[in-house]
N, C-alpha and C positions, 0 to 999 in steps of 0.2 A: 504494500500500500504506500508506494511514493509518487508525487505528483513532480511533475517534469515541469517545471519552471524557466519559460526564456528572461535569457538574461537579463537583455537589455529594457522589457517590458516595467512599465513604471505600474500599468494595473495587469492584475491573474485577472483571469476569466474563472468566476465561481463556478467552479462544477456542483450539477445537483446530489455528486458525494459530499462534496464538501459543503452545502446548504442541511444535506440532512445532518451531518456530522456538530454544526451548531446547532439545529432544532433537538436534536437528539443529547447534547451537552456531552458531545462523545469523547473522554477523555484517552483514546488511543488515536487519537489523532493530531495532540498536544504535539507541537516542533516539525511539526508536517506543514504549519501555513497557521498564522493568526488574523483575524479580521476586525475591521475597524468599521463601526458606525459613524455615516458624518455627521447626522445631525447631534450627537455627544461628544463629538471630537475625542472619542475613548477609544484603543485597541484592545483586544481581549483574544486569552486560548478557545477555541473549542470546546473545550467542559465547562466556559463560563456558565453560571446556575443564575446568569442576567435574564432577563426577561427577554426572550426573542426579537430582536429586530425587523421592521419591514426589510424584506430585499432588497430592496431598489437602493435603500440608503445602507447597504454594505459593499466596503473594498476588501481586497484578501493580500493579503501579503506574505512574503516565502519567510520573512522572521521578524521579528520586534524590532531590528534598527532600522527598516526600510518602514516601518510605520511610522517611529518615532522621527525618521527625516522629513515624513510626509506631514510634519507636524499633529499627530495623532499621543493622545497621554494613557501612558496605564492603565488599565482597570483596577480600582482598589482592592475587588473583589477577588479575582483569579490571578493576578502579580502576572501580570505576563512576561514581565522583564525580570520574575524573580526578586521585586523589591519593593518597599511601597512607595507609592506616590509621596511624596512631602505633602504634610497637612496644610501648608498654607495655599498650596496648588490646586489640591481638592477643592476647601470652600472658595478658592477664585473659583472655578470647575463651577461649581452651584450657586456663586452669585451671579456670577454670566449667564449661565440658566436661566435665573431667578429675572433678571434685568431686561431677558429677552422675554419670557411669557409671562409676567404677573398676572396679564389678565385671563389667563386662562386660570383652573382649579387646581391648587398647588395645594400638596399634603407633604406634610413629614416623607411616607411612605415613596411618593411619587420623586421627590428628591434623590432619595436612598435607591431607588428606583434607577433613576436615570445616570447615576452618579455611580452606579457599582458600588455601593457600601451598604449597613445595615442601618435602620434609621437613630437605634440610641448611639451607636459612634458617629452619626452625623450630628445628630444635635450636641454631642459631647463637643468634639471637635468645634465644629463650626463657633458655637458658645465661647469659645479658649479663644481664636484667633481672631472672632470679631468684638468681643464682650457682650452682643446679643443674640436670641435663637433665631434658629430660619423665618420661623413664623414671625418675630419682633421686624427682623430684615425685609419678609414680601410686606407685612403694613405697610412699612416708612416706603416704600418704592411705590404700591399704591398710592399713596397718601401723593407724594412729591409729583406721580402723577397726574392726579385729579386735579391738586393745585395749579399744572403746564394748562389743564384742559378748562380751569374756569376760569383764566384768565385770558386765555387765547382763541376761546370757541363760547359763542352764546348756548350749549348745547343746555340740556334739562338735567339738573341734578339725576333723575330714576337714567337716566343715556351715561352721561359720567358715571356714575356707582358702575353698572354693567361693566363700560369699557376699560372701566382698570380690575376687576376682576371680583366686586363685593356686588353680586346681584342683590341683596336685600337692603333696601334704601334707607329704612329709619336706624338699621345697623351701622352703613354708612356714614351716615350724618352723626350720629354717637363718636363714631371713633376719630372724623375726621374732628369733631369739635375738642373730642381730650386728646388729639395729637397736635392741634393747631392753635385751640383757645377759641375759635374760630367753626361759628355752623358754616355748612359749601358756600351759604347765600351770602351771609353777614362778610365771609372772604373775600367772595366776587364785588359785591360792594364797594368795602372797604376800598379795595385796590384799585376799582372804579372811579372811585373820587379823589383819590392817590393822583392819578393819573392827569382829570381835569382843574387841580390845580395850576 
């Protein structure tokens, strides 16, 4: 079971062995070819116990340094280089996540998820390197959100809550008030009259 790799080829062509070999987490196939998810920007072995990948967004690679050239990081979860990620690499890893989908429905879980780790050494970690949890961190990103969108869009409070990712409004306006001082409307105001002085 070895796969004949050209050289000079920058991408393998996934073979459907090597597609069932990660759906199946097959760990005899470990140093045979590792694959990287783009939209995670993570490399992983074959028996990673990650959550399976869409196809479309996997490359294969013949070893861990031609992934790591290709700019792709570790999986914390199956070490693919044999080592672990540095923790301050990680929570970069999940706050770029974090920065890019707020408004979608972001869990502990889903973090840990995406991130290849477990979710109490994510909130462990993450806690250490930033002084806040994930959950404290998507707030304030929502929050500073909402704030770009009532000051630069007449949109409706219930349309802002949704697009930063807190579908329940009087929730919204709760939190946005004990993060800011400030209800969404009394903000947009505020800074409304800020302005036509």
């Amino acid at each position: 079971m070895r796969f004949e790799f050209q050289d000079n080829s920058r991408d393998v062509v996934m073979t459907d062995e090597m597609w069932q070999a990660i759906i199946d987490n097959d760990a005899s196939y470990n140093d045979l070819f590792f694959y990287a998810v783009k939209t995670t920007g993570i490399f992983c072995k074959p028996s990673c116990k990650s959550r399976v990948p869409k196809k479309e967004n996997v490359r294969i690679f013949q070893n861990a340094e031609e992934a790591l050239l290709a700019q792709f990081r570790p999986c914390k979860r199956c070490k693919p280089t044999n080592e672990r990620l540095p923790d301050h690499e990680w929570v970069e890893l999940v706050t770029d996540y974090i920065d890019t989908h707020y408004s979608e429905k972001l869990t502990l879980e889903t973090l840990a998820e995406v991130s290849h780790g477990s979710p109490f050494h994510l909130h462990r970690t993450f806690k250490k390197i930033t002084g806040i949890t994930p959950v404290e961190y998507i707030l304030q990103i929502r929050i500073n959100a909402a704030k770009n969108l009532l000051l630069q869009s007449d949109r409706a409070i219930v349309e802002i809550a949704k697009m930063v990712g807190i579908p329940n409004t009087p929730y919204f306006i709760t939190l946005f008030k004990k993060m800011t001082g400030d209800t969404p409307v009394n903000f947009r105001q505020l800074h409304e009259s800020e302005e036509t002085k």
